[in-house]
Every structure is written in structure tokens, then in C-alpha cells.
C-alpha positions in Angstrom: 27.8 -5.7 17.8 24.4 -5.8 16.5 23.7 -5.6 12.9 21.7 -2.5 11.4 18.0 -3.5 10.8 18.8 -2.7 6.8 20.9 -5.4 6.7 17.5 -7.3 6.7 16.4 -5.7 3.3 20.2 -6.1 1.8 19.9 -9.8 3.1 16.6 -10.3 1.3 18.1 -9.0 -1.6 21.2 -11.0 -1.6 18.4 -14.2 -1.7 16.5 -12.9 -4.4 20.1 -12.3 -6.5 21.4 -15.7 -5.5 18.4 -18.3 -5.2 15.6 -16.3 -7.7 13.3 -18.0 -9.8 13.4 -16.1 -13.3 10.1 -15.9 -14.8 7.9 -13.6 -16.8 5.0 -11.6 -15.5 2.1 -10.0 -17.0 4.4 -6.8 -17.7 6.3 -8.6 -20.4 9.7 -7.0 -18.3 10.1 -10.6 -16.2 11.3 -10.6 -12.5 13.5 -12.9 -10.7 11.7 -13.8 -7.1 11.4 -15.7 -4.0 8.4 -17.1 -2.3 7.6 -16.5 1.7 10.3 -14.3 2.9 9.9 -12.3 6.5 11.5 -9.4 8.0 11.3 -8.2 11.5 11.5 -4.7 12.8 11.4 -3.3 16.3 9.8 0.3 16.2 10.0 0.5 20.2 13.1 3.3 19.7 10.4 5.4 18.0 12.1 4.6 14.8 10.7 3.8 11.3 12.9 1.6 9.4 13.7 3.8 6.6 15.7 2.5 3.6 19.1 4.2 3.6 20.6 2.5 0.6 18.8 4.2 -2.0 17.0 7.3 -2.3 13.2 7.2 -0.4 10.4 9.9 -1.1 9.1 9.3 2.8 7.4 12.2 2.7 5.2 11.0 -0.3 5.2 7.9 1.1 3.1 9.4 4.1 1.1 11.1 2.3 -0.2 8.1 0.2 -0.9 6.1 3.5 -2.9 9.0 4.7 -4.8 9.5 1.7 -6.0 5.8 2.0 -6.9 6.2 6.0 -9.2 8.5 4.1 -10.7 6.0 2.3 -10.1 8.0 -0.7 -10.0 6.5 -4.5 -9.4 9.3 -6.7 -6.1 10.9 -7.6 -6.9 14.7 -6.8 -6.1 14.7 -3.4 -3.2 13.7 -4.3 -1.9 15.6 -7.1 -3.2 18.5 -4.8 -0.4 17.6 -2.3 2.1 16.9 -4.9 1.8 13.3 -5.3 2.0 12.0 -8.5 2.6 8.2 -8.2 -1.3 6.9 -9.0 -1.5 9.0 -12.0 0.0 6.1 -14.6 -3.5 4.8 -14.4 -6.0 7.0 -15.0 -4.4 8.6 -17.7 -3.3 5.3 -19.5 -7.7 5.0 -19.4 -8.2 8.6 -20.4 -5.8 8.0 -23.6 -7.5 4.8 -24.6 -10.8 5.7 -24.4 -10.3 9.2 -26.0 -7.7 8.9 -28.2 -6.2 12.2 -27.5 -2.1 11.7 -26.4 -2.6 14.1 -23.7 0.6 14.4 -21.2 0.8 13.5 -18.0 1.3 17.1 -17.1 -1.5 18.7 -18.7 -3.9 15.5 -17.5 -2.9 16.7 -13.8 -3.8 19.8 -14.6 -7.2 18.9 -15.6 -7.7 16.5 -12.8 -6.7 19.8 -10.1 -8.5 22.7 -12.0 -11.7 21.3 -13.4 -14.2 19.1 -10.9 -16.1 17.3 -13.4 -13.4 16.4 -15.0 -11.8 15.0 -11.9 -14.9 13.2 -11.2 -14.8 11.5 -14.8 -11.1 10.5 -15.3 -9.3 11.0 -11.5 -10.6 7.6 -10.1 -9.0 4.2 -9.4 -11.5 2.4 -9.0 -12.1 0.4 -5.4 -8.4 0.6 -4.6 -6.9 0.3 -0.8 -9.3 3.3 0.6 -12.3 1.9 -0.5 -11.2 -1.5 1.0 -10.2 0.2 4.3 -12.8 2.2 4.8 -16.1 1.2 2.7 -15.4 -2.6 2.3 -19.0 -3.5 0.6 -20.0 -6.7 2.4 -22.5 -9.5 0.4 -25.8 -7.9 2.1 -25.4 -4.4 0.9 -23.9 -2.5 3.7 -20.6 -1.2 3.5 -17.7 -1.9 6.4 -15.2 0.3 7.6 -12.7 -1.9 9.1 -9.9 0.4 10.1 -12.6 2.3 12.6 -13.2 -1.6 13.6 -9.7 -2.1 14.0 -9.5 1.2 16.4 -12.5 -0.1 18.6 -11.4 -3.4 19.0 -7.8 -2.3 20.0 -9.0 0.3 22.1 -12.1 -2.3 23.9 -10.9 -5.8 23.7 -7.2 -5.8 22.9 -6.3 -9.4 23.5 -8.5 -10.7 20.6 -7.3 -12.7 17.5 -9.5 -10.8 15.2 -7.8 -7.4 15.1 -7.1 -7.5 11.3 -8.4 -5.4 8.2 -7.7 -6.8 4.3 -7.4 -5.6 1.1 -8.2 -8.2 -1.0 -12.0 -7.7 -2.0 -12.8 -11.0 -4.5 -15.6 -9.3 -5.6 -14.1 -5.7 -6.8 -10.7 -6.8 -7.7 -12.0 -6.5 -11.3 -12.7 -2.6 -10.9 -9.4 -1.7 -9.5 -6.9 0.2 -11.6 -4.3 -2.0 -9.2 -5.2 -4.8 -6.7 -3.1 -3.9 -3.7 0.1 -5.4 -3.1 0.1 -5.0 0.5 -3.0 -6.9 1.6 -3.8 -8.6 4.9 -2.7 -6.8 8.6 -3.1 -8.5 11.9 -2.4 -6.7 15.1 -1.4 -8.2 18.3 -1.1 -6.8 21.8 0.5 -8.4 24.4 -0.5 -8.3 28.2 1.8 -5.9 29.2 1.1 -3.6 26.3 3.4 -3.9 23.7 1.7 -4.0 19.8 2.6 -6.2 17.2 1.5 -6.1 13.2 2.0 -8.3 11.0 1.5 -7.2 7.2 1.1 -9.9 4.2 2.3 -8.9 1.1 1.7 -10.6 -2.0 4.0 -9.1 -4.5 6.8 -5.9 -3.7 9.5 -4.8 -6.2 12.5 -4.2 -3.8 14.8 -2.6 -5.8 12.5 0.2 -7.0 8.5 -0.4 -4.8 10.2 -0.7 -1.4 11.1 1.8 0.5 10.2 1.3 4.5 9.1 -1.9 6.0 7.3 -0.2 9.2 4.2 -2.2 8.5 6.3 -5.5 8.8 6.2 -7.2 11.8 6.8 -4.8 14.2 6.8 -3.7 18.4 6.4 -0.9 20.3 4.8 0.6 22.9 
């Protein structure tokens, strides 16, 4: 019988649990992790390989990922769709830089009702959008590699250049996080089937992962 593709993620964990390195990070909370682990996943059935063994906002989820196809870097799009997970940022700045201990509710508020505002305190800075979508390149101009990534799939689908990145050198000092998922390459075979592979430099899997359908997978 084959195993359930979760097994995968419970796998993983059971490594991380059983051969870990304990070490501190910059968050002061430490983490116990391993180094180079891979997980497959076959999305040929039309399935995305949700996490069952804990509780996953997918519907958030696909609203982020849509809000960076977008190319979008402040928060009120999202807090206009109900999506509060980017707000830790700009309101930690807002509260530094103004002293007021405003909360997190009434700083959404602000960011929704009042444009300047929005404008002033909503961004994030370069983040995953701005990578995607307006990568600045050394002579000026910027770069929108998923548009790239469409023509080349679409024109000449058996290169070894189909990939877009998230890891801009240059910016990685104006983001309010430097991504975590990083580096995609996509594959397509001669009789049609599509492959990605994603790179990612850091995940937290008990509480940050929640679907792997960027990992490695097939279909049609």
C-alpha cells in the first residue's frame, strides 16, 4: 500500500526531532534544525498537498501568493481581504518610530480607512512582489521575471533557464523580511509534464508550513 504523501512532512519532522542541531537564532527563542532536506510531491491527481495534521488557513494562504503575483509590497490589500499575517512588521516600525502603543487592531484600521496613511506605514519594503515582479537590475531598469517565466514556458519550454529568485543582494537591507522561499526552477519534459523545484532557505514546520505544492512537483 502506498504511503500518504504527509507522511513526507511527519517523516521530516521525525529527523528534525531525532537528529536536530540545537542552536540559537537571531529571535533569541533557538530552533532545533537540519540542513538539505527534500520532499517530493506529485500534483498530477489535481491535488495540492495540503497539511492534514494540524489546522491550515489555505484560503489565506492563496491569497498571500496572489497578492505577490501582483507584485504588491504593502499590507492593504491584504488586510482588505482579511489577511492579517504581514501586519507584525509594519506596526512593530510604526510603534518605534512614533512612540504611540497603538494596537494591532486599530493600526489595520488606519492602514484600510485612510490612504496616506497606508502609503506611510502599510509597506514592507522590497519583499517577494517586488522581487517577482519589479526585480531592479544593476543598469536601472526593472525585471519582471514571473511574466519571463510565462514566456519562456509558453515559447521555448525545454530550456534550463526557466527560474525566477527572491533573493535581491542589493535590497535585502530594505525588506521588513527577506523571503524564506527563494529560488524556483521549472522543468518540462518532452511529452509535457512540468516540474518545479523550490529552494528554501529557512521554514518553521511546526507552525510556517502548511502545503508543500511549490516543492518538487509534476503534473500535466
Amino acid at each position: 500500500m502506498t504511503r500518504h504523501p504527509e507522511h513526507q512532512y511527519l517523516d521530516l519532522l521525525g529527523q528534525v526531532l531525532d537528529h536536530g542541531d540545537d542552536r540559537m537564532d537571531r529571535t533569541g527563542v533557538g530552533t532545533r534544525s537540519i540542513f538539505g532536506a527534500m520532499v517530493r510531491f506529485d500534483l498530477s491527481t489535481g491535488q495540492v498537498p495540503i497539511l492534514t495534521t494540524k489546522r491550515v488557513y489555505w484560503k489565506t494562504a492563496v491569497k498571500e501568493m496572489l497578492w505577490f503575483l501582483t507584485g504588491g509590497t504593502n499590507i492593504r490589500p491584504l488586510l482588505e481581504d482579511n489577511v492579517r499575517i504581514w501586519t507584525d512588521w509594519p506596526l512593530a516600525t510604526y510603534r518605534r518610530e512614533t512612540g504611540e502603543d497603538v494596537s494591532q487592531e486599530e493600526f489595520e484600521r488606519r492602514i484600510v480607512a485612510d490612504d496616506d496613511f497606508a502609503a506611510r506605514w502599510g509597506e514592507l519594503g522590497p519583499v517577494y512582489g517586488k522581487q517577482w515582479r519589479r526585480w531592479m537590475g544593476a543598469d536601472g531598469r526593472e525585471y519582471d521575471q514571473i511574466g519571463e517565466l510565462v514566456r519562456m514556458l509558453r515559447d521555448d519550454p525545454s530550456s534550463r533557464r526557466m527560474l525566477f529568485h527572491g533573493w535581491n543582494v542589493a535590497e535585502l537591507g530594505a525588506m521588513a523580511l527577506p523571503p524564506c522561499h527563494m529560488v524556483y526552477q521549472y522543468h518540462v519534459t518532452s511529452d509535457g509534464r512540468l516540474n518545479c523545484l523550490l529552494f528554501q532557505r529557512s521554514v518553521d514546520l511546526l507552525l510556517g508550513a502548511s502545503y508543500f505544492s511549490g516543492v518538487a512537483p509534476s503534473y500535466h
